[in-house]
VOPAGU-2260 file (C-alpha; in pm, 1 decimal, decimal comma):
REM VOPAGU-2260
SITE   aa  ch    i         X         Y         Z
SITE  UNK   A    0       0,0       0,0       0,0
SITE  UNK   A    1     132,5     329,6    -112,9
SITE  UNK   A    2     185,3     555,0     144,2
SITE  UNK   A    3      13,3     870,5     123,1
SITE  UNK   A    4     155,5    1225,4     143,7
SITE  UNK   A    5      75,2    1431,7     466,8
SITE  UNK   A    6     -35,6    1817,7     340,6
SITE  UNK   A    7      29,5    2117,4     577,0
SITE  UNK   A    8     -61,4    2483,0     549,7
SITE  UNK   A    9     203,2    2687,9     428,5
SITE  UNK   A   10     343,3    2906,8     691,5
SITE  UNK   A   11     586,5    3207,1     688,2
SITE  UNK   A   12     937,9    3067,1     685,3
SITE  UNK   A   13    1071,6    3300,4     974,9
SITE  UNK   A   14     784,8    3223,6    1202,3
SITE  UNK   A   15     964,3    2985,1    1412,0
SITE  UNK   A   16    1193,8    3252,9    1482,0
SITE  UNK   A   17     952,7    3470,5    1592,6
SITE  UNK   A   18     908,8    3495,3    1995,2
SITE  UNK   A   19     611,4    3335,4    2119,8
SITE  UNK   A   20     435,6    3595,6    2394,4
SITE  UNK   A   21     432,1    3368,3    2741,2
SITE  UNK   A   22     242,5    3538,1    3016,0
SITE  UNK   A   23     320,2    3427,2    3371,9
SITE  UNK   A   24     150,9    3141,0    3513,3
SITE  UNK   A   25    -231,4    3185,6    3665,2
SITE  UNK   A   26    -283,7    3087,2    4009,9
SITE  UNK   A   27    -445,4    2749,7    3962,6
SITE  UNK   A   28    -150,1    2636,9    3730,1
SITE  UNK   A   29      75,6    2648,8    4035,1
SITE  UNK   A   30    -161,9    2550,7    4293,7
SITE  UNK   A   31    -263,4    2203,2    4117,3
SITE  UNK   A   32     103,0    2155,6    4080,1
SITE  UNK   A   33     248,5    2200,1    4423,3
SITE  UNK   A   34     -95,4    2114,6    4614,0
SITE  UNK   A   35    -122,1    2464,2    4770,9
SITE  UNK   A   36    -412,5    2592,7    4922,0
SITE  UNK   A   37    -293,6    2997,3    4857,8
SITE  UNK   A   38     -97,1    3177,6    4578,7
SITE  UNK   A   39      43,8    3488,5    4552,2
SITE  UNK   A   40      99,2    3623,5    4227,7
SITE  UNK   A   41     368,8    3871,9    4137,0
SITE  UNK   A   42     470,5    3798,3    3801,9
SITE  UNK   A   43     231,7    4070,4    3548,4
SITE  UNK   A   44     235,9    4361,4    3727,7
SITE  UNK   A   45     -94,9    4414,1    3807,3
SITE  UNK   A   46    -249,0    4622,0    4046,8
SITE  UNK   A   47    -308,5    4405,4    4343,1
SITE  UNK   A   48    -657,9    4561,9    4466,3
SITE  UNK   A   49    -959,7    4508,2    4257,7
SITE  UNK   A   50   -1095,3    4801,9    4051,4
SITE  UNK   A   51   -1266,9    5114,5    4234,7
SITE  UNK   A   52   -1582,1    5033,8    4377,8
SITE  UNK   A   53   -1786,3    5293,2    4136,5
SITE  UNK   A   54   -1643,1    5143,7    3799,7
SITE  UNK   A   55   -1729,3    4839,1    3911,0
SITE  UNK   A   56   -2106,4    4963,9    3946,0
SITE  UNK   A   57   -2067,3    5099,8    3590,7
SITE  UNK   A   58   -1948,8    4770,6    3465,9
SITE  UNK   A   59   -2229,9    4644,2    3561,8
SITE  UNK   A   60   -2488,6    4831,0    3495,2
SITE  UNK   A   61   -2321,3    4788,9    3166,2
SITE  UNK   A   62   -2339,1    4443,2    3105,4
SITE  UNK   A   63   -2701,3    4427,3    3035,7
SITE  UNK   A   64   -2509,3    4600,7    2664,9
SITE  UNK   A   65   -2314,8    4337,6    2578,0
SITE  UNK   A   66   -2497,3    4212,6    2265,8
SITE  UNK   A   67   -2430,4    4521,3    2073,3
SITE  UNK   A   68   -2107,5    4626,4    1915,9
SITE  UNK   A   69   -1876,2    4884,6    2103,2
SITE  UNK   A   70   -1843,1    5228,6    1974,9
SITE  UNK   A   71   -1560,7    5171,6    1710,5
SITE  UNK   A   72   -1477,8    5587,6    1762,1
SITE  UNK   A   73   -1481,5    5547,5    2115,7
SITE  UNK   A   74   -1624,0    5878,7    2132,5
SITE  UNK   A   75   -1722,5    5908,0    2446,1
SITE  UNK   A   76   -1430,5    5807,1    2634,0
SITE  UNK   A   77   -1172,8    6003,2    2420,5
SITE  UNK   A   78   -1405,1    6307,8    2515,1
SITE  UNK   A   79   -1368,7    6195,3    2896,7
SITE  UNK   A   80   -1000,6    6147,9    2868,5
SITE  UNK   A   81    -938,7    6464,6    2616,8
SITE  UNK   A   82   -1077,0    6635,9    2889,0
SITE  UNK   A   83    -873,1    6489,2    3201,3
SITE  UNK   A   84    -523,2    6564,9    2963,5
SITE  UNK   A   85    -609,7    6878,7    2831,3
SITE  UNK   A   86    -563,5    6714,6    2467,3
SITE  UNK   A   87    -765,2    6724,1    2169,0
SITE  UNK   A   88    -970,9    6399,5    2081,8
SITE  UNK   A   89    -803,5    6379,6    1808,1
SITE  UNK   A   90    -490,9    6366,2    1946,2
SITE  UNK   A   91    -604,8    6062,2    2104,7
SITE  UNK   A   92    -599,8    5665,7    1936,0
SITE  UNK   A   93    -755,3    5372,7    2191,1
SITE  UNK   A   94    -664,0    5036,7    2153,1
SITE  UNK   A   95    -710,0    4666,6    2290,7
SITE  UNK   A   96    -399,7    4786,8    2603,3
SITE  UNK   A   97    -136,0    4980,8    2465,3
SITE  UNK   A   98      44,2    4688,3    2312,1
SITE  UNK   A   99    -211,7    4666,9    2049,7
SITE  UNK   A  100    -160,3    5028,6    1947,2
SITE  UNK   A  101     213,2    4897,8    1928,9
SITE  UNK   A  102     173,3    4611,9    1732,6
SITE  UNK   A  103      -3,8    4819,7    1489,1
SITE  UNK   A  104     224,4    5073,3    1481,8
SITE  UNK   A  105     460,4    4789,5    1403,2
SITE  UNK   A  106     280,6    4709,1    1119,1
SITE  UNK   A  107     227,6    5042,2     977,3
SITE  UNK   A  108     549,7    5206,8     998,9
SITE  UNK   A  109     762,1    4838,4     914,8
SITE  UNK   A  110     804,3    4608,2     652,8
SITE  UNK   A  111    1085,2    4435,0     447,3
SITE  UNK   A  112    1379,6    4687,3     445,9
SITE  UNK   A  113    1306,4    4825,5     782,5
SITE  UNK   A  114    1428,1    4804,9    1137,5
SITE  UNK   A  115    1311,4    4868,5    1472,8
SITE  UNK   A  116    1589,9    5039,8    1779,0
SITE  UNK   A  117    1461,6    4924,1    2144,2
SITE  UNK   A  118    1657,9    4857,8    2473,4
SITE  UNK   A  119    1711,0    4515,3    2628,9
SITE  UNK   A  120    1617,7    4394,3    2803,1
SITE  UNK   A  121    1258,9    4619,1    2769,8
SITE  UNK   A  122     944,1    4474,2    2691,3
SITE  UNK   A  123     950,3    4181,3    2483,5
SITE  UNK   A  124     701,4    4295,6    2262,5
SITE  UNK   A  125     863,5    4553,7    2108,1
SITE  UNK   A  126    1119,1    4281,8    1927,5
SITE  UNK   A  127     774,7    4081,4    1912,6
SITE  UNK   A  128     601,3    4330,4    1697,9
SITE  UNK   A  129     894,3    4414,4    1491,7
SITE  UNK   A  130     973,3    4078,0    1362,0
SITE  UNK   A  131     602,2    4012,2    1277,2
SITE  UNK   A  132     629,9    4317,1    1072,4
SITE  UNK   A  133     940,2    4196,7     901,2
SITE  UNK   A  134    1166,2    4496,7    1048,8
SITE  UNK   A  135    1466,3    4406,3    1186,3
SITE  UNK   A  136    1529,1    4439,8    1530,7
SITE  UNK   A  137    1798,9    4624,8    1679,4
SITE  UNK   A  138    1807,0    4562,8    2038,1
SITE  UNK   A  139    2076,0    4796,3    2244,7
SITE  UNK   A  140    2195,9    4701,5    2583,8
SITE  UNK   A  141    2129,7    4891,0    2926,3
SITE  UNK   A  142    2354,2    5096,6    3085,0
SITE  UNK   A  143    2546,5    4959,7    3381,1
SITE  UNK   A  144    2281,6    5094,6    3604,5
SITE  UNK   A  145    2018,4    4878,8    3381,3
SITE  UNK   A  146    1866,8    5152,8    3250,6
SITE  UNK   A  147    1847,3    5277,8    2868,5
SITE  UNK   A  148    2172,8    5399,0    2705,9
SITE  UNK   A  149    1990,5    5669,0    2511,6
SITE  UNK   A  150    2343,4    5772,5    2300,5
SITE  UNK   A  151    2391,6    5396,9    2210,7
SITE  UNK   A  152    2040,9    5411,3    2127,9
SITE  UNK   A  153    2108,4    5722,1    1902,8
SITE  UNK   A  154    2411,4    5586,6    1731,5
SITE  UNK   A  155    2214,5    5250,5    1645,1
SITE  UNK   A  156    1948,8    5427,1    1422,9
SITE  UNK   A  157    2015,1    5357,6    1053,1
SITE  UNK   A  158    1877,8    5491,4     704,3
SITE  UNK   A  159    1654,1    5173,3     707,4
SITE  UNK   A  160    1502,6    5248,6    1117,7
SITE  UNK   A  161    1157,2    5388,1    1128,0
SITE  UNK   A  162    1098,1    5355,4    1485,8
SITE  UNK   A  163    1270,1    5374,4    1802,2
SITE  UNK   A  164    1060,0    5236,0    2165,4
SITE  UNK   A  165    1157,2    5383,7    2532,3
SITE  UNK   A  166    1015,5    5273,0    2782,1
SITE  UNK   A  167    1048,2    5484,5    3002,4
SITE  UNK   A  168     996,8    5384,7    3354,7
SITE  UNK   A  169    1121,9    5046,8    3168,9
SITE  UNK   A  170     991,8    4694,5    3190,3
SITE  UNK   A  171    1150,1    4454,5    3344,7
SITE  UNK   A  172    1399,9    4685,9    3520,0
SITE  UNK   A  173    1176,7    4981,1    3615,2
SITE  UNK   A  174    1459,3    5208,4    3635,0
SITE  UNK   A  175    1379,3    5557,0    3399,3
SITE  UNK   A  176    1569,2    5851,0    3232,2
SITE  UNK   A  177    1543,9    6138,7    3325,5
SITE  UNK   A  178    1386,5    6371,9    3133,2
SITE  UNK   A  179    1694,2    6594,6    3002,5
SITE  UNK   A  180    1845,9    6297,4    2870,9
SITE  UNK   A  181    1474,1    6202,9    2715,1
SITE  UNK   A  182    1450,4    6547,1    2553,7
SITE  UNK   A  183    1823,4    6518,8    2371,4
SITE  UNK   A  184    1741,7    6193,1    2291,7
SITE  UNK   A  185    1436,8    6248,2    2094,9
SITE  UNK   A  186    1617,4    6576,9    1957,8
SITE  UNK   A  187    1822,5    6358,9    1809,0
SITE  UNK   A  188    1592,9    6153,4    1670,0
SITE  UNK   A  189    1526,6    6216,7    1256,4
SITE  UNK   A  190    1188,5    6294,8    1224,3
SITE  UNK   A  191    1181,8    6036,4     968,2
SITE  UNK   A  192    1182,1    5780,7    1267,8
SITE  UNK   A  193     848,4    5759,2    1498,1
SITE  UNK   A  194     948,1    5746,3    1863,5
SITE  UNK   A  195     745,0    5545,8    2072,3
SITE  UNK   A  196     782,5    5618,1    2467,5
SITE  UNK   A  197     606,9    5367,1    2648,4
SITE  UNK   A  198     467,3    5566,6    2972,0
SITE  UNK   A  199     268,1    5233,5    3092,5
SITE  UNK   A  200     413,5    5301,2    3464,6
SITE  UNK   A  201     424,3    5638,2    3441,5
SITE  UNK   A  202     165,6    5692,5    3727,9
SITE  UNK   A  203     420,6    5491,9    3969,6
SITE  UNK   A  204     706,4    5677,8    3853,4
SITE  UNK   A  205     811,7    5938,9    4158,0
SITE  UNK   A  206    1143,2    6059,4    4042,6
SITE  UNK   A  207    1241,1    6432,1    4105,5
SITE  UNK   A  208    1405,4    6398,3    3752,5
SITE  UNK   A  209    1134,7    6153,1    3551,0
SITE  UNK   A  210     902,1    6365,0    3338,8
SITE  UNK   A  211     674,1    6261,2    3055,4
SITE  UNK   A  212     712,5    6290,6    2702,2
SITE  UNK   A  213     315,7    6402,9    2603,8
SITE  UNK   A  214     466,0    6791,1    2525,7
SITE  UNK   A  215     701,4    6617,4    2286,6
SITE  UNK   A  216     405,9    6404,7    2137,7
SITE  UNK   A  217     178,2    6744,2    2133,7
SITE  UNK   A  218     455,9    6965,2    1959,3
SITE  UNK   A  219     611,1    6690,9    1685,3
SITE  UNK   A  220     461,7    6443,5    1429,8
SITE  UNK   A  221     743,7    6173,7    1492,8
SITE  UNK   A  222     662,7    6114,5    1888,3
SITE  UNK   A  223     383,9    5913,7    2026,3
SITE  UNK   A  224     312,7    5857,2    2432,6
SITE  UNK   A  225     152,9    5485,7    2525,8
SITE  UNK   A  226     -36,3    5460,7    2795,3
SITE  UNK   A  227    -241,0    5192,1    2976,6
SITE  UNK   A  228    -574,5    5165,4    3217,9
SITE  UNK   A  229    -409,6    4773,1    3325,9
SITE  UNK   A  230    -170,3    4912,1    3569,0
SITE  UNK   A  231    -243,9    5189,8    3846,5
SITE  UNK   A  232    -623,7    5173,3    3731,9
SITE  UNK   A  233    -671,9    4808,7    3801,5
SITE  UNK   A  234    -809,6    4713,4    3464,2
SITE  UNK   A  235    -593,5    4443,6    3346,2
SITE  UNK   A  236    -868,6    4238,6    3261,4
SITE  UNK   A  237   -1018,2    4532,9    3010,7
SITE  UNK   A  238    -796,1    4563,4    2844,3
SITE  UNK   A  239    -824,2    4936,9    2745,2
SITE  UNK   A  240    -491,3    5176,2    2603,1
SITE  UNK   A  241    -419,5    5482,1    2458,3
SITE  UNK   A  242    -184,2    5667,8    2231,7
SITE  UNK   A  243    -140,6    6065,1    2247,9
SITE  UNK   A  244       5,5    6222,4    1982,3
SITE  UNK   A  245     -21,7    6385,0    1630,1
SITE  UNK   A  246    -352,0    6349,7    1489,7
SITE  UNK   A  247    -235,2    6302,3    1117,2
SITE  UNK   A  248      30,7    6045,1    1265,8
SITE  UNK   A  249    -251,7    5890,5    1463,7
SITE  UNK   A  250    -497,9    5875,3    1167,6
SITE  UNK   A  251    -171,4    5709,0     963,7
SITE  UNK   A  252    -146,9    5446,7    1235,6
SITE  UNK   A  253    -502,8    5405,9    1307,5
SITE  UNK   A  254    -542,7    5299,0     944,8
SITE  UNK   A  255    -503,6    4946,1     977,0
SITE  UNK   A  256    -626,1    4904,7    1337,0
SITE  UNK   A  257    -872,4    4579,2    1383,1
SITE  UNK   A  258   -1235,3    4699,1    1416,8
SITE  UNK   A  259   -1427,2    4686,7    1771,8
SITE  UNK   A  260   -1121,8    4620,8    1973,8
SITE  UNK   A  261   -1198,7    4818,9    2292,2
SITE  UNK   A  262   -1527,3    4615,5    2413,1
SITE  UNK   A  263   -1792,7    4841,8    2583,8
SITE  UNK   A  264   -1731,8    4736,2    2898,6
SITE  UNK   A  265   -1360,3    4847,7    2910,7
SITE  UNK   A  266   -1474,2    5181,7    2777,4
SITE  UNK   A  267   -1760,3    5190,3    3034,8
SITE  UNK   A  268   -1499,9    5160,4    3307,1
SITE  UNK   A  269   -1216,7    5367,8    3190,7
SITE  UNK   A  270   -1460,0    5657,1    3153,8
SITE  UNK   A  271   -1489,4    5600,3    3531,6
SITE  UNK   A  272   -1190,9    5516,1    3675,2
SITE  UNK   A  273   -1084,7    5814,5    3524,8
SITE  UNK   A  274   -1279,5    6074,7    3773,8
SITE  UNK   A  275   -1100,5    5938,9    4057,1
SITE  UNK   A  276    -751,0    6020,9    4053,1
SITE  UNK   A  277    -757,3    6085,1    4413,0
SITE  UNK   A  278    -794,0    5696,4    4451,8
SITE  UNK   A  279    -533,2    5637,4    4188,0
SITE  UNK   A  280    -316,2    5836,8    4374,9
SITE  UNK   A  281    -372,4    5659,7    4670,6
SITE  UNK   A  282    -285,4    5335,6    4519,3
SITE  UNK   A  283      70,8    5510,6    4388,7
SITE  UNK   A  284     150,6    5619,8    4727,8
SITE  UNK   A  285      83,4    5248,0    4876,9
SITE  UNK   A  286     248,0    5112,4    4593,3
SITE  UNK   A  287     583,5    5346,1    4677,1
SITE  UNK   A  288     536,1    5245,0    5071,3
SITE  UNK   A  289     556,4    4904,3    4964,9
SITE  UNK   A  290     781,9    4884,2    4713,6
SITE  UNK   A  291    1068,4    5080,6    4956,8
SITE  UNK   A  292     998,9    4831,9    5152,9
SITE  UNK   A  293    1056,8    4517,6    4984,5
SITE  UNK   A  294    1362,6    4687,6    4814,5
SITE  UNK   A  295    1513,7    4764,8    5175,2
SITE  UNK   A  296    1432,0    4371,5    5277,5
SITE  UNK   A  297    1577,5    4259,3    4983,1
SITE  UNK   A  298    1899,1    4473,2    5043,8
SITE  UNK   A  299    1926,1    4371,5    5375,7
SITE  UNK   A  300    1938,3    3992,4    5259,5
SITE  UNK   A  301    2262,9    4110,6    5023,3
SITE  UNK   A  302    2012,3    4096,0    4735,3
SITE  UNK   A  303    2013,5    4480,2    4589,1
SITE  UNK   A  304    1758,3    4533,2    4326,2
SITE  UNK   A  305    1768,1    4850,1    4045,6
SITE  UNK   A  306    1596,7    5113,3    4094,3
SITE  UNK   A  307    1253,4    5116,1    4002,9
SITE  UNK   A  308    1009,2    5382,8    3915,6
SITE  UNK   A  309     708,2    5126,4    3861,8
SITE  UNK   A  310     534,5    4899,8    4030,0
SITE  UNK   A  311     755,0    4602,7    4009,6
SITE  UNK   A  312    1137,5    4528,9    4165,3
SITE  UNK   A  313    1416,1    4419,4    3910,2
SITE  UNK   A  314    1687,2    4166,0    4073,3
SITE  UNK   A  315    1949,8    4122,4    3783,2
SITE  UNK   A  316    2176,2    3874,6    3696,1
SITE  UNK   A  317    2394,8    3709,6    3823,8
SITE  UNK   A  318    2097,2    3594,7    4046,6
SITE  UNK   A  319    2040,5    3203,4    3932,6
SITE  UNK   A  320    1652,3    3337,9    3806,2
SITE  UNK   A  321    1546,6    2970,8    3678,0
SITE  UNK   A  322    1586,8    2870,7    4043,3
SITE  UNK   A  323    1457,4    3149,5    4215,5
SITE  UNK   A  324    1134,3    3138,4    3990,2
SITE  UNK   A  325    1091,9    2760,3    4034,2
SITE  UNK   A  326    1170,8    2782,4    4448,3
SITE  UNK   A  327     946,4    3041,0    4505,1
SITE  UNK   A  328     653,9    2878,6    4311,1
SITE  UNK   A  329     652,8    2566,9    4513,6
SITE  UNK   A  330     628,3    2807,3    4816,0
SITE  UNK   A  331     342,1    2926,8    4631,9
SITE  UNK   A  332     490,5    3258,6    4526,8
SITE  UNK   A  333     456,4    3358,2    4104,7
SITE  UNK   A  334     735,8    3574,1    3982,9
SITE  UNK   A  335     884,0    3639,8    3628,8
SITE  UNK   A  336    1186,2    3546,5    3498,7
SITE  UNK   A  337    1293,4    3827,1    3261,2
SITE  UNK   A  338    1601,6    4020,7    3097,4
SITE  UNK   A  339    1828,5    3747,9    3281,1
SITE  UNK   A  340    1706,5    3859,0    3628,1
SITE  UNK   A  341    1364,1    3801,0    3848,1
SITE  UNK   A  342    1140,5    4096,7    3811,2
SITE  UNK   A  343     834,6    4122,3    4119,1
SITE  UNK   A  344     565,0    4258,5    4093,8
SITE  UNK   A  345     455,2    4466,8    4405,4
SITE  UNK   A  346     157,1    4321,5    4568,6
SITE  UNK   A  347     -38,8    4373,2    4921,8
SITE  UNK   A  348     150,9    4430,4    5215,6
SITE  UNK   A  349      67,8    4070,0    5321,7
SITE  UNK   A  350     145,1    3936,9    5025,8
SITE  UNK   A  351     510,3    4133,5    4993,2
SITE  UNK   A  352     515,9    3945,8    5335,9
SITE  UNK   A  353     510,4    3608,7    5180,6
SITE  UNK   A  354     731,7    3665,6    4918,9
SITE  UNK   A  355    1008,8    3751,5    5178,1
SITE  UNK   A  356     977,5    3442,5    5416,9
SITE  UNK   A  357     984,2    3232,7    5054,1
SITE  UNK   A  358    1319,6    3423,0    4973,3
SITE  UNK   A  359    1423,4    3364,1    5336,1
SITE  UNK   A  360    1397,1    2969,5    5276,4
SITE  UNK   A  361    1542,9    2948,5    4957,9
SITE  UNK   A  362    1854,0    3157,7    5092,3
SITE  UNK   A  363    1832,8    2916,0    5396,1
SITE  UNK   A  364    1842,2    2632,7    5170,6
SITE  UNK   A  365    1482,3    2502,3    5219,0
């Protein structure tokens, strides 16, 4: 009997040398493993309080909506956060999180012949993003003090680079830079080349010297600010982000956006978790409190971290991460391995707790 020929679908050559996206582990994952009755997560950086009380009455009083399409514009809440900015709407594009907006801008401003200029390690998805868009990426390392080496970053743009991402405080370090060496930087920049600064922690960030880049996005067509609802709002499940910057650039970008991909109830609740910035602020200030304070514990055990302007601690190599991250878990602890080093996300006071009698048995050997 002849044997028969196996057909496949034909797939892009390069995509197994793509990076696959791998979020953390969820709770249950680890519990069913180990046979724990309690996890704490710290590995995605979310808020770890649930959303304010009055957007989650909105949500809900929403959901009766559901069966109707979202409002593709997303009028109303580019109105609501217009207004909280002091920005035009149309200086405004919404997306699926903020790392939609970037893998569309990925797509729009790439191609064959391009490249892409990013730190590393930064967020992954900036190498992600450029790849599927058939740029080339051109990852520069951090400085000594892990943060980005904005000059190196400079000298690394080519006649082929169309965009350049700082993230700025940056992901998985949280370190930032200040904003003198930002404004050179992006000085610098040809305006042929569309800077990206990725502001997703820029509500943690409590630097005397950190300062945003939105004038920059206001005043020139070749800078874009990211920003995200999933971190200091608590609405990481909603997913909800936004770009500010120059509406022709925007409507350039905005081009080849997917349809519908801000559901109503994420634009229900952003519209309301923005009018209470005194509760975000709250959440900042505990998030400071507790981050000193796992930074100083962590010291104290000879394990210095980098400074961090987010919502997360950094602990970078030489640290033996593949241990720490499987150690911790079966003490029912979830961190991230990432850039080489363990990066923790900041959680409840209790739960920062936890994750410091885990580190004290794995430095005791347990």
């Amino acid at each position: 009997m002849l044997a028969m020929e196996v057909l496949v679908p034909t797939f892009r050559r390069d995509l197994g040398h793509i990076p696959v996206y791998r979020p953390g582990r969820t709770p249950e994952e680890v519990r069913r493993e180990f046979g724990l009755d309690s996890i704490v997560k710290l590995a995605s950086n979310e808020c770890p309080y649930e959303p304010f009380p009055a957007v989650v009455e909105a949500v809900r009083g929403a959901a009766a909506g559901v069966n109707r399409y979202p409002d593709n514009a997303r009028r109303d809440l580019r109105a609501a956060l217009a207004s909280f900015l002091g920005v035009s709407p149309d200086q405004l594009w919404l997306g699926g999180g903020s790392n939609e907006l970037m893998y569309v801008t990925a797509l729009a401003a790439g191609g064959p012949g391009t490249s892409a200029v990013f730190a590393e390690p930064s967020f992954g998805l900036y190498r992600i993003a450029s790849q599927i868009a058939l740029a080339e990426p051109i990852p520069v390392p951090l400085d000594g003090a892990h943060r980005h080496d904005l000059a190196a970053m400079a000298d690394a743009i080519r006649d082929d680079t169309t965009v350049a991402y700082v993230c700025n405080p940056n992901n998985p370090t949280g370190t930032h830079v200040p904003s003198a060496d930002l404004d050179r930087f992006i000085a610098s920049v040809p305006e042929r080349v569309l800077v990206v600064v990725d502001e997703a922690y820029f509500e943690f960030a409590s630097a005397a010297d950190y300062g945003t880049a939105l004038g920059h996005a206001l005043e020139r067509s070749n800078v874009v600010v990211a920003r995200t609802f999933s971190k200091a709002y608590g609405l990481a499940g909603l997913r909800t982000g936004y770009f500010v910057g120059d509406a022709s650039t925007l409507e350039q970008l905005r081009s080849i956006q997917l349809p519908f991909s801000v559901g109503n109830l994420a634009q229900v609740a952003a519209m309301e978790a923005i009018k209470h910035q005194d509760l975000v602020r709250q959440r900042t200030d505990e998030n400071r409190t507790e981050l000193e304070f796992v930074s100083r514990e962590l010291a104290a055990r000879g394990l210095p971290v980098a400074d961090s302007q987010a919502n997360f601690v950094y602990l970078p190599p030489p640290v033996d991460a593949d241990a720490w991250y499987g150690h911790l878990q079966s003490q029912g602890v979830i961190v991230r391995v990432a850039g080489g080093g363990v990066r923790i996300s900041i959680g409840t006071n209790a739960e920062n707790t936890r994750l410091l009698a885990a580190v004290d048995n794995l430095l005791a050997g347990g």
